[in-house]
Backbone atoms as SQL, in Angstrom:
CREATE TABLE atoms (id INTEGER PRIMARY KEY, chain TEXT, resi INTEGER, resn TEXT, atom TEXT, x REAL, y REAL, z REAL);
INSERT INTO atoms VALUES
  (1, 'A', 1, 'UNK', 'N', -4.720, 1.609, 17.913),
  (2, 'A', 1, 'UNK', 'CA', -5.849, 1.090, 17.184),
  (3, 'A', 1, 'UNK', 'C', -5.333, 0.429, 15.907),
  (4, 'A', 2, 'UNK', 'N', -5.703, -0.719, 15.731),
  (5, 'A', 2, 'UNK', 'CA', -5.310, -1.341, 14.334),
  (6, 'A', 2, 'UNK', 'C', -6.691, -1.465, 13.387),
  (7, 'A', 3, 'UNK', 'N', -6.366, -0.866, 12.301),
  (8, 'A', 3, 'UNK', 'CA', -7.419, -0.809, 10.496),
  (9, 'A', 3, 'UNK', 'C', -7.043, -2.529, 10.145),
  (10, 'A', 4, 'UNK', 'N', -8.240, -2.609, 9.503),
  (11, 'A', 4, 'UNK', 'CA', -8.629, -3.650, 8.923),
  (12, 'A', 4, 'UNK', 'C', -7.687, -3.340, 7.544),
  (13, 'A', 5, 'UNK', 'N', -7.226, -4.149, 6.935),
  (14, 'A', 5, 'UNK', 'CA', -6.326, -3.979, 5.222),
  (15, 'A', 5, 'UNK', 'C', -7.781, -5.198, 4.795),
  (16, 'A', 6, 'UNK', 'N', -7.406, -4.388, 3.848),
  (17, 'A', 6, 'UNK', 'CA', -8.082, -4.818, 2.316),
  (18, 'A', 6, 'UNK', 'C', -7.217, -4.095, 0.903),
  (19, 'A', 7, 'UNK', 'N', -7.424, -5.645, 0.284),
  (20, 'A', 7, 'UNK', 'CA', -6.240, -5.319, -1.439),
  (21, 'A', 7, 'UNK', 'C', -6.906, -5.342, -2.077),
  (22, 'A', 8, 'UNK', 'N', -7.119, -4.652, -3.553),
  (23, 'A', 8, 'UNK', 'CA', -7.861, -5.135, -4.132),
  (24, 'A', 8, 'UNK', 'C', -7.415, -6.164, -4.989),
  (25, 'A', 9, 'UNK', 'N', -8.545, -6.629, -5.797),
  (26, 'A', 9, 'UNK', 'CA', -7.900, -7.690, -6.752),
  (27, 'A', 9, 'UNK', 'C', -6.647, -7.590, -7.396),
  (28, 'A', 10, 'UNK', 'N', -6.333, -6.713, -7.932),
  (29, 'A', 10, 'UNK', 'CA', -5.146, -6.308, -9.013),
  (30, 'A', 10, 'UNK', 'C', -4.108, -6.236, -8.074),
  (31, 'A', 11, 'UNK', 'N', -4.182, -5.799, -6.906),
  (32, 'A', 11, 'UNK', 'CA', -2.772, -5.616, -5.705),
  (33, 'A', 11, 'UNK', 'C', -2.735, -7.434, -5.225),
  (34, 'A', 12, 'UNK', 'N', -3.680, -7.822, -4.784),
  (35, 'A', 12, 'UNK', 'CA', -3.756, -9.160, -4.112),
  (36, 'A', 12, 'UNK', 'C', -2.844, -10.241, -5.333),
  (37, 'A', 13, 'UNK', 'N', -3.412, -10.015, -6.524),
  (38, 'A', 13, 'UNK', 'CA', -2.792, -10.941, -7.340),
  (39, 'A', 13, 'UNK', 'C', -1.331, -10.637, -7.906),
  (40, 'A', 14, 'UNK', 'N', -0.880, -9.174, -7.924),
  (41, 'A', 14, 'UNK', 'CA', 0.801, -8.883, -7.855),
  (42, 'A', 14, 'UNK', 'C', 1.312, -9.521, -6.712),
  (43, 'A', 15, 'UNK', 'N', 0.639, -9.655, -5.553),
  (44, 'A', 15, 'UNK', 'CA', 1.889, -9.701, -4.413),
  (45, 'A', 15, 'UNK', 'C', 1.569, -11.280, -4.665),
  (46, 'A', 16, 'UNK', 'N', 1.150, -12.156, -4.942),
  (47, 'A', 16, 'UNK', 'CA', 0.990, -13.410, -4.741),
  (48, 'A', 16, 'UNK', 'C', 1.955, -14.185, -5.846),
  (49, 'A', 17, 'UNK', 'N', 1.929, -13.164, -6.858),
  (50, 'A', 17, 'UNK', 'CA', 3.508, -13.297, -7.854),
  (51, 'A', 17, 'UNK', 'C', 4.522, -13.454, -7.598),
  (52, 'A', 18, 'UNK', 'N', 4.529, -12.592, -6.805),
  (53, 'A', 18, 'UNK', 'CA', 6.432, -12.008, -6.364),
  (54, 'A', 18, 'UNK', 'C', 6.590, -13.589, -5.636),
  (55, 'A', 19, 'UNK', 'N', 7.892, -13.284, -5.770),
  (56, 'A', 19, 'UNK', 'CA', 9.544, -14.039, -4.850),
  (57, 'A', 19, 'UNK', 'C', 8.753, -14.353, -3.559),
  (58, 'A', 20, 'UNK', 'N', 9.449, -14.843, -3.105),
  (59, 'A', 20, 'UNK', 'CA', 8.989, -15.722, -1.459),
  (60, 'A', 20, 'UNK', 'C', 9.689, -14.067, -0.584),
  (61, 'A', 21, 'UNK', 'N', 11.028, -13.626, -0.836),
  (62, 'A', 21, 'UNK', 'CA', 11.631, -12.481, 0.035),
  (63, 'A', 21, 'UNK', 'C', 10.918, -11.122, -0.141),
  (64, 'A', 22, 'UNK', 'N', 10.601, -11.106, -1.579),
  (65, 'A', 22, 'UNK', 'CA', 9.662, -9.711, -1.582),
  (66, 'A', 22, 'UNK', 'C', 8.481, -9.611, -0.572),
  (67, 'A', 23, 'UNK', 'N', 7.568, -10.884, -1.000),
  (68, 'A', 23, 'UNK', 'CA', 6.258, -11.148, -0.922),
  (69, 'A', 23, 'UNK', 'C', 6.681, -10.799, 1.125),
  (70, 'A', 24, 'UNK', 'N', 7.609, -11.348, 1.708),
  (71, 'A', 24, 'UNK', 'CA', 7.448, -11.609, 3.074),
  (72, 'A', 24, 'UNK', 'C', 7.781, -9.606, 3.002),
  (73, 'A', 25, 'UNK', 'N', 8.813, -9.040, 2.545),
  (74, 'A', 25, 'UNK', 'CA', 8.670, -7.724, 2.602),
  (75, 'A', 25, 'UNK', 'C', 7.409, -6.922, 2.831),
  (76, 'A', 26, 'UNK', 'N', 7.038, -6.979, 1.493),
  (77, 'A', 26, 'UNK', 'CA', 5.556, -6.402, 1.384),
  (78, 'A', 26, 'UNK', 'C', 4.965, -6.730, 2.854),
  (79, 'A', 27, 'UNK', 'N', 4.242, -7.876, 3.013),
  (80, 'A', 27, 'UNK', 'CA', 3.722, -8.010, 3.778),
  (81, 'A', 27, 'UNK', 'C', 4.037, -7.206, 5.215),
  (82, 'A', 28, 'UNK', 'N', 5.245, -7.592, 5.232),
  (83, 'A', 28, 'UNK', 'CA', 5.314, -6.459, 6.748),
  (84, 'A', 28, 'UNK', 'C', 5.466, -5.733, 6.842),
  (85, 'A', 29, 'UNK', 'N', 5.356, -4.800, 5.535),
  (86, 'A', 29, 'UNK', 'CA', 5.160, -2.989, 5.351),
  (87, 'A', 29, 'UNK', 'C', 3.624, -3.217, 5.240),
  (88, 'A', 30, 'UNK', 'N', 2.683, -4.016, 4.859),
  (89, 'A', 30, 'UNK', 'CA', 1.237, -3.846, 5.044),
  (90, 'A', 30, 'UNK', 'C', 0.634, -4.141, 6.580),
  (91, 'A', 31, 'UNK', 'N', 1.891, -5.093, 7.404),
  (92, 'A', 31, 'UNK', 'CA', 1.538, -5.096, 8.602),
  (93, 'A', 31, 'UNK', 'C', 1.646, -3.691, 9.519),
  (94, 'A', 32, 'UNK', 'N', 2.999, -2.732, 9.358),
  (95, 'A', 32, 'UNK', 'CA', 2.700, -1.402, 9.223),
  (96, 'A', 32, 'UNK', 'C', 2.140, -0.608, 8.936),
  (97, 'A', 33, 'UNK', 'N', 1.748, -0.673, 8.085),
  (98, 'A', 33, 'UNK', 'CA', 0.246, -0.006, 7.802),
  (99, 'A', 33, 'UNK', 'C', -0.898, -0.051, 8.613),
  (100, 'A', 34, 'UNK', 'N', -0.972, -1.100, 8.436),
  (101, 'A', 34, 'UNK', 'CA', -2.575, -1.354, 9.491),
  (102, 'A', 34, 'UNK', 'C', -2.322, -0.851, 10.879),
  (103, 'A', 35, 'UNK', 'N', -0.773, -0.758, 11.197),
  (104, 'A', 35, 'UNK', 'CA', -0.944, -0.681, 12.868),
  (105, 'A', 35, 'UNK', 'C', -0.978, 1.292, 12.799),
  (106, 'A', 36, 'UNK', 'N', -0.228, 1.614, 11.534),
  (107, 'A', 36, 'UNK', 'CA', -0.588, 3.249, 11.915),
  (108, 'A', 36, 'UNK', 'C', -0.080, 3.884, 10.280),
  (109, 'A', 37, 'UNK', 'N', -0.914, 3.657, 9.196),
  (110, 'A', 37, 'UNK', 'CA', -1.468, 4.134, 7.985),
  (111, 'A', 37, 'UNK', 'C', -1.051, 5.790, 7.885),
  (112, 'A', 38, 'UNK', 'N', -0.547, 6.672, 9.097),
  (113, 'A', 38, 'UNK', 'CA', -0.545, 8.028, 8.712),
  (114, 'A', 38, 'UNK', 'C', 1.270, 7.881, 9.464),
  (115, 'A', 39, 'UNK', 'N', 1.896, 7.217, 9.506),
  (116, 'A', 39, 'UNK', 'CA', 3.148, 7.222, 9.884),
  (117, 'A', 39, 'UNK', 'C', 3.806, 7.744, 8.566),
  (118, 'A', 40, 'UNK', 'N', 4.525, 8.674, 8.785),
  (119, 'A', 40, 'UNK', 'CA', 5.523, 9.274, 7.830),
  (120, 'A', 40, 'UNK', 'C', 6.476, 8.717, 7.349),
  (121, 'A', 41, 'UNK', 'N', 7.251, 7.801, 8.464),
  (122, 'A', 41, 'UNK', 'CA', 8.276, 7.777, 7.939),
  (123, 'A', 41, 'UNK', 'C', 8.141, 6.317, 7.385),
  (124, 'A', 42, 'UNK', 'N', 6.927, 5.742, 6.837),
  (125, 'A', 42, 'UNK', 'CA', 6.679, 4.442, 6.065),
  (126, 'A', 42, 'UNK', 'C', 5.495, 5.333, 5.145),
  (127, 'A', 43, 'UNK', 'N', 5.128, 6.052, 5.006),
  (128, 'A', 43, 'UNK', 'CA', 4.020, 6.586, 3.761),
  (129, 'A', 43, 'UNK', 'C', 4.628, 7.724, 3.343),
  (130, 'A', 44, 'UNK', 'N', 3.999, 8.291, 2.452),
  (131, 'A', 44, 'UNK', 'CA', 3.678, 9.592, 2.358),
  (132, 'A', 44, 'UNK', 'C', 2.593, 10.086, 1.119),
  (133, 'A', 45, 'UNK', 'N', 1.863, 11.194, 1.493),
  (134, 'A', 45, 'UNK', 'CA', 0.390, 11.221, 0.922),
  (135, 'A', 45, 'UNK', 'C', 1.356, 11.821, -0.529),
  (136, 'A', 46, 'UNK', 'N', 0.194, 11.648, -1.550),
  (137, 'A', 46, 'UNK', 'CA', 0.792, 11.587, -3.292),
  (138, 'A', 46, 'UNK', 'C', 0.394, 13.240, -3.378),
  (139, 'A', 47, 'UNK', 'N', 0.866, 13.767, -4.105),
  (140, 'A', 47, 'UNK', 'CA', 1.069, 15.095, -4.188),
  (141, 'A', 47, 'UNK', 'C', -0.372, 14.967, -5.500),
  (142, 'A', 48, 'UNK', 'N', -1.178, 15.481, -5.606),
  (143, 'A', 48, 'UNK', 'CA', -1.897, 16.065, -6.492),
  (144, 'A', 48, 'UNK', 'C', -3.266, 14.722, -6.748),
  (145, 'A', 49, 'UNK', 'N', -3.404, 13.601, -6.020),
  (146, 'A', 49, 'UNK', 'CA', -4.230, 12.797, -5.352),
  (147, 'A', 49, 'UNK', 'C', -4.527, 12.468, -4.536),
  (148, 'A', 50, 'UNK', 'N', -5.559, 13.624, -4.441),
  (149, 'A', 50, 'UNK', 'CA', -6.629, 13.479, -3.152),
  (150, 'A', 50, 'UNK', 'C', -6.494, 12.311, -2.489),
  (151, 'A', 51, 'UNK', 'N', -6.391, 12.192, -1.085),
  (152, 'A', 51, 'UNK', 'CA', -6.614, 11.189, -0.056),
  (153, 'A', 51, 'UNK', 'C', -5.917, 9.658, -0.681),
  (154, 'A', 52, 'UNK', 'N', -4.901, 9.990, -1.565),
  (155, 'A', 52, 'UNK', 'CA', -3.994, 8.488, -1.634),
  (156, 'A', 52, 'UNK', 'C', -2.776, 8.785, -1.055),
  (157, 'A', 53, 'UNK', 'N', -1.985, 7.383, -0.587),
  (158, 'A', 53, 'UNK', 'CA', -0.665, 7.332, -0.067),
  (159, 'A', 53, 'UNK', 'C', -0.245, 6.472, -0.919),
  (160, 'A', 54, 'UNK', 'N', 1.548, 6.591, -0.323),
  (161, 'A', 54, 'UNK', 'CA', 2.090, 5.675, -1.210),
  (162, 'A', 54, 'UNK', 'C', 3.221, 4.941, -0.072),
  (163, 'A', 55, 'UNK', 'N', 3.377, 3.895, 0.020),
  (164, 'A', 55, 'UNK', 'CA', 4.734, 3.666, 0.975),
  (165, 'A', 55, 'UNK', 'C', 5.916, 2.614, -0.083),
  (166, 'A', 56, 'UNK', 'N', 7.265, 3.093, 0.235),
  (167, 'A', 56, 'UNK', 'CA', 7.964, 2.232, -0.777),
  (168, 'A', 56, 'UNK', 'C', 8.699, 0.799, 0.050),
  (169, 'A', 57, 'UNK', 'N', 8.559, 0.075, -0.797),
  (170, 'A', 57, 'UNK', 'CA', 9.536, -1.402, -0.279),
  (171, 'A', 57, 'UNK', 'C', 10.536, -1.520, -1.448),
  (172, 'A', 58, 'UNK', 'N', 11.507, -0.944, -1.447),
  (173, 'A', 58, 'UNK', 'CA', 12.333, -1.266, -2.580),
  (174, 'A', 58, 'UNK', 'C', 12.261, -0.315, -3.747),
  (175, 'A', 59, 'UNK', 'N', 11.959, -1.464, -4.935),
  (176, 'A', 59, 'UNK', 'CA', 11.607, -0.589, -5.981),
  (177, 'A', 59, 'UNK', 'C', 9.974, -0.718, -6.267),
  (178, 'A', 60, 'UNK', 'N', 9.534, -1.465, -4.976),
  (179, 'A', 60, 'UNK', 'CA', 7.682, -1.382, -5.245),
  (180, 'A', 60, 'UNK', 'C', 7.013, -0.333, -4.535),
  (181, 'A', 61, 'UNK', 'N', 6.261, -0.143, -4.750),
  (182, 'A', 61, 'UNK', 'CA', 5.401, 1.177, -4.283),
  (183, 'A', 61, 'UNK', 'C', 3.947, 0.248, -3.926),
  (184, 'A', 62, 'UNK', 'N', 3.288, 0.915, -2.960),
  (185, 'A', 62, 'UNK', 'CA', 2.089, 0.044, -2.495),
  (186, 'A', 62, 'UNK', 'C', 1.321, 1.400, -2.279),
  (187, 'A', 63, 'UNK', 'N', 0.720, 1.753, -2.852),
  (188, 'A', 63, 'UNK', 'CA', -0.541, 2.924, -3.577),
  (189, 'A', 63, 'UNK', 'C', -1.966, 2.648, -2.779),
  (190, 'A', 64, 'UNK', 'N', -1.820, 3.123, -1.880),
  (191, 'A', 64, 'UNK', 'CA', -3.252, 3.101, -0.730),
  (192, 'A', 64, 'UNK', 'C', -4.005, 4.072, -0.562),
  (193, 'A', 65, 'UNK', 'N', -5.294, 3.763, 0.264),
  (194, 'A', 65, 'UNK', 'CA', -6.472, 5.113, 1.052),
  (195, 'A', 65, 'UNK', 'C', -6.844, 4.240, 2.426),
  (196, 'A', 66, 'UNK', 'N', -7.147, 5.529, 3.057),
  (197, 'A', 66, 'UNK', 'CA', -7.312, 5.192, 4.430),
  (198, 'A', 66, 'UNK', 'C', -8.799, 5.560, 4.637),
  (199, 'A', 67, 'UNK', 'N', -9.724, 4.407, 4.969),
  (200, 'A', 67, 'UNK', 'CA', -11.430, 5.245, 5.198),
  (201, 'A', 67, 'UNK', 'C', -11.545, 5.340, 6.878),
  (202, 'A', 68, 'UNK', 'N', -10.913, 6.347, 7.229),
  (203, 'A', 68, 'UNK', 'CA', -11.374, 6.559, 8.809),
  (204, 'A', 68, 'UNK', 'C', -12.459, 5.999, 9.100),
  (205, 'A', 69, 'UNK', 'N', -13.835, 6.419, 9.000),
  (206, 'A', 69, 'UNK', 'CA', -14.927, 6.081, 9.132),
  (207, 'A', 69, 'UNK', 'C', -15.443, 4.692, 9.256),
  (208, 'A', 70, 'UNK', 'N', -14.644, 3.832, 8.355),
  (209, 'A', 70, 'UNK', 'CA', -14.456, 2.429, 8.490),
  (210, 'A', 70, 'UNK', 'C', -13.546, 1.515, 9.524),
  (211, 'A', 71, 'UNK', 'N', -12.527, 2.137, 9.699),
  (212, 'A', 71, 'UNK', 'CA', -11.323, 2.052, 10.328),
  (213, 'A', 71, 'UNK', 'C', -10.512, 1.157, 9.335),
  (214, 'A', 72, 'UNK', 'N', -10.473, 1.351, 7.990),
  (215, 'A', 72, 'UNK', 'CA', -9.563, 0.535, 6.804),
  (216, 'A', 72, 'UNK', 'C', -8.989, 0.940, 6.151),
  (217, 'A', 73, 'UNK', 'N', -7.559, 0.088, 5.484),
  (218, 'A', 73, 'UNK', 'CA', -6.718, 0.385, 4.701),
  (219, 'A', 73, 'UNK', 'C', -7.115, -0.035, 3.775),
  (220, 'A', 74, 'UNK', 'N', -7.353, 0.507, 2.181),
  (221, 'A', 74, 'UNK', 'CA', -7.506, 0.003, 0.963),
  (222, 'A', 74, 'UNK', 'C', -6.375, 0.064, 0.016),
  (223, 'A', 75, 'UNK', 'N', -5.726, -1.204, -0.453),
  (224, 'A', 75, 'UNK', 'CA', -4.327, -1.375, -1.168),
  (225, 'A', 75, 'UNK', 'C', -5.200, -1.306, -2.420),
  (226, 'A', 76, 'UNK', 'N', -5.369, 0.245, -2.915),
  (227, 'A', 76, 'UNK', 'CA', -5.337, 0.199, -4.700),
  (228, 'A', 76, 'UNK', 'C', -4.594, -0.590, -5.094),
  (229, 'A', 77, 'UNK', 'N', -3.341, -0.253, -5.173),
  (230, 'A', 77, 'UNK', 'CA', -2.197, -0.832, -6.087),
  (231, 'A', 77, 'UNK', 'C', -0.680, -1.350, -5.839),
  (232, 'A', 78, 'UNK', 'N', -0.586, -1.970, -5.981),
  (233, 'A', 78, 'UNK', 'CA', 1.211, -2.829, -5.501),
  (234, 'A', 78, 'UNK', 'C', 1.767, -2.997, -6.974),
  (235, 'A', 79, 'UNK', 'N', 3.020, -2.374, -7.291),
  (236, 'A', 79, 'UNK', 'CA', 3.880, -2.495, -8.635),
  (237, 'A', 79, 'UNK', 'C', 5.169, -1.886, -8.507),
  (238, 'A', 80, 'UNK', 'N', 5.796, -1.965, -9.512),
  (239, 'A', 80, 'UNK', 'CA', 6.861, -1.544, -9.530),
  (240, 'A', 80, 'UNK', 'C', 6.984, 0.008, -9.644),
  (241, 'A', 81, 'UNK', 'N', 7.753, 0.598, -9.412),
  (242, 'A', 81, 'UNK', 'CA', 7.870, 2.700, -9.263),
  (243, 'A', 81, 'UNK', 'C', 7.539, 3.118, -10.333),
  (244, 'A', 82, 'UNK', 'N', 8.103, 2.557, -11.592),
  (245, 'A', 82, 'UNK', 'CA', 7.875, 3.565, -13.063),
  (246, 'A', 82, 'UNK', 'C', 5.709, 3.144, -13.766),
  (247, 'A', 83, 'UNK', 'N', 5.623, 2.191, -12.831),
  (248, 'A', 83, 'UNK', 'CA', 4.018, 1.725, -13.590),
  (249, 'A', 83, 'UNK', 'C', 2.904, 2.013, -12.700),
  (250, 'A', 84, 'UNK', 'N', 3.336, 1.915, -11.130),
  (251, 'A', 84, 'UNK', 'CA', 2.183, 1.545, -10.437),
  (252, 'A', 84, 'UNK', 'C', 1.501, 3.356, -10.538),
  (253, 'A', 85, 'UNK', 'N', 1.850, 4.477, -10.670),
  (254, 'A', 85, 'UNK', 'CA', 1.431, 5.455, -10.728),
  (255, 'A', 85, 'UNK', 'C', 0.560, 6.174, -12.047),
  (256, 'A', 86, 'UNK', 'N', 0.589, 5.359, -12.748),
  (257, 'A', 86, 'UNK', 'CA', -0.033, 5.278, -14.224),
  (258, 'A', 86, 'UNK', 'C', -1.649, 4.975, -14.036),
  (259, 'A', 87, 'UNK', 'N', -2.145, 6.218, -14.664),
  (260, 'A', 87, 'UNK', 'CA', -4.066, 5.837, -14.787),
  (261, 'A', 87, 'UNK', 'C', -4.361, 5.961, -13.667),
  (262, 'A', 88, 'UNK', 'N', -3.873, 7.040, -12.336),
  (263, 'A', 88, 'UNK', 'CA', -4.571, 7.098, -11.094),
  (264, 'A', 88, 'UNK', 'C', -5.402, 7.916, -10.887);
């Protein structure tokens, strides 16, 4: 079964920043996602926030939730490791 992705504004407009090599990165760790969002060995759920994940590309972190009920991925946040975890 493949989830619908959705970024929000603040994730959509980081990745549209980046490098041409990141940006193609990212993307096909979000194409992973959508095809299976509870895979371990590309996520793992955030210790002490409820129902968020995090999967790493590098030194970026891509800060997600999964709404079963919907069948969607929601990209809170795309940043670098030391920021994107700040104010969650």
């Amino acid at each position: 079964m493949s989830y619908e992705l959705r970024l929000s504004r603040a994730a959509a407009r980081y990745v549209s920043r980046l490098d041409s090599d990141t940006k193609r990165r990212i993307e096909a760790r979000l194409d992973d996602l959508v095809t299976d969002p509870w895979d371990s060995s590309v996520s793992k759920a955030l210790t002490g926030l409820v129902g968020l994940r995090s999967s790493r590309v590098g030194s970026i972190r891509i800060v997600y939730r999964v709404a079963e009920n919907r069948v969607l991925v929601l990209v809170e946040r795309v940043g670098p490791r030391g920021q994107v975890y700040r104010n969650l």
